[in-house]
C-alpha positions as CSV (number, residue, x, y, z in Angstrom):
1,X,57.4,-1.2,37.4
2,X,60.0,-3.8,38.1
3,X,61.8,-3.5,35.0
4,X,61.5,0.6,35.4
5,X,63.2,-0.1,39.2
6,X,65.7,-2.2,37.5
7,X,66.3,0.7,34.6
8,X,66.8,3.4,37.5
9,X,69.9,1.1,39.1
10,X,71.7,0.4,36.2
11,X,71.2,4.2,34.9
12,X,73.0,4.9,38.5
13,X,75.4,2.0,38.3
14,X,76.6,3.2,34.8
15,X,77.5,7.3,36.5
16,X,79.6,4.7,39.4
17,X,77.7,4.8,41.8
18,X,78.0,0.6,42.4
19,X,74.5,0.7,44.2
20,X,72.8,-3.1,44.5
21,X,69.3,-3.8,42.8
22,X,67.3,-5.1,46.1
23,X,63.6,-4.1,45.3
24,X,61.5,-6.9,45.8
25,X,59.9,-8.2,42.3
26,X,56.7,-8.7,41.9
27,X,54.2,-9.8,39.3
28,X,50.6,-8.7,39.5
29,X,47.8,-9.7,36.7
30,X,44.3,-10.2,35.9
31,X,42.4,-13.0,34.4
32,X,38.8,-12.2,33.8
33,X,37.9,-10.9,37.4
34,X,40.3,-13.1,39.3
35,X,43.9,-10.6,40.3
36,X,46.9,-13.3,40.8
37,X,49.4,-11.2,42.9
38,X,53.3,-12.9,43.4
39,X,55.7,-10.8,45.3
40,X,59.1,-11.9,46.4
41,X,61.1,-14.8,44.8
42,X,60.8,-18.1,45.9
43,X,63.4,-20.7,43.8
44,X,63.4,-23.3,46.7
45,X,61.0,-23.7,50.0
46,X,61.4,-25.7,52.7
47,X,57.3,-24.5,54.2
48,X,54.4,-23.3,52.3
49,X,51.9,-21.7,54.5
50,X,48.4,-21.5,53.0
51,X,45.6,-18.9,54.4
52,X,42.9,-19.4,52.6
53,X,43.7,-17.8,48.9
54,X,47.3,-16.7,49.8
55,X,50.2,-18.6,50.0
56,X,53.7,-17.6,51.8
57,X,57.0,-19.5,50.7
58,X,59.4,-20.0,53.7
59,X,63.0,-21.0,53.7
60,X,64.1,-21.5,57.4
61,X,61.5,-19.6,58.7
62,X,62.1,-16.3,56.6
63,X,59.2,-15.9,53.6
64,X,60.6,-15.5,50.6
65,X,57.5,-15.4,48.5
66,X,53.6,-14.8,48.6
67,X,51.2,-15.2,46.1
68,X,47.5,-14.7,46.0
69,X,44.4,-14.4,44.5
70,X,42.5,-11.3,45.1
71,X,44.7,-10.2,48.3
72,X,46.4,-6.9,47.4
73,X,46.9,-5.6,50.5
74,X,48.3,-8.6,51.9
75,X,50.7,-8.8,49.2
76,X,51.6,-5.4,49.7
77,X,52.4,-5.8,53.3
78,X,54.6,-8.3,52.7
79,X,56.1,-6.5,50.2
80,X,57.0,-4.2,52.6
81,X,58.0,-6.8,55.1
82,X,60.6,-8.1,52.4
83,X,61.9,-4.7,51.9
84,X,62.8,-4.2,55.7
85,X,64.2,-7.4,56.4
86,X,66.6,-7.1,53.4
87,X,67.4,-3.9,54.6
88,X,67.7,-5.1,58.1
């Protein structure tokens, strides 16, 4: 899905339309019947938050990243979250 994302930007980008990639990436897979979700990209942290089986990656207060283990709709609330504030 992210690489199709990235495919539909660059298609527009190449008829000039100089739009920005700025979904949020994420990376979702399955290892026996554990799901490891990661959404957002998180090169440097300054705060991890841990909630049980989910982590959040903060820079200055702002969460960059969240990974989990069987959390899907957590990780796809903050999926939207990431959208909004780099929209915002």
């Amino acid at each position: 899905m992210v690489a199709e994302r990235q495919g539909q930007t660059a298609a527009r980008n190449m008829l000039g339309y100089r739009e920005k990639y700025t979904a949020v990436p994420f990376f979702w897979s399955r290892h026996y019947d554990i799901r490891i979700n990661y959404v957002g990209h998180a090169g440097k942290w300054d705060e991890l938050e841990i909630d049980g089986c989910l982590l959040r990656f903060k820079r200055g207060g702002r969460t960059l990243a969240v990974a989990s283990m069987s959390r899907d709709i957590k990780n796809l609330q903050a999926e939207v979250m990431m959208e909004a504030d780099a929209a915002a």
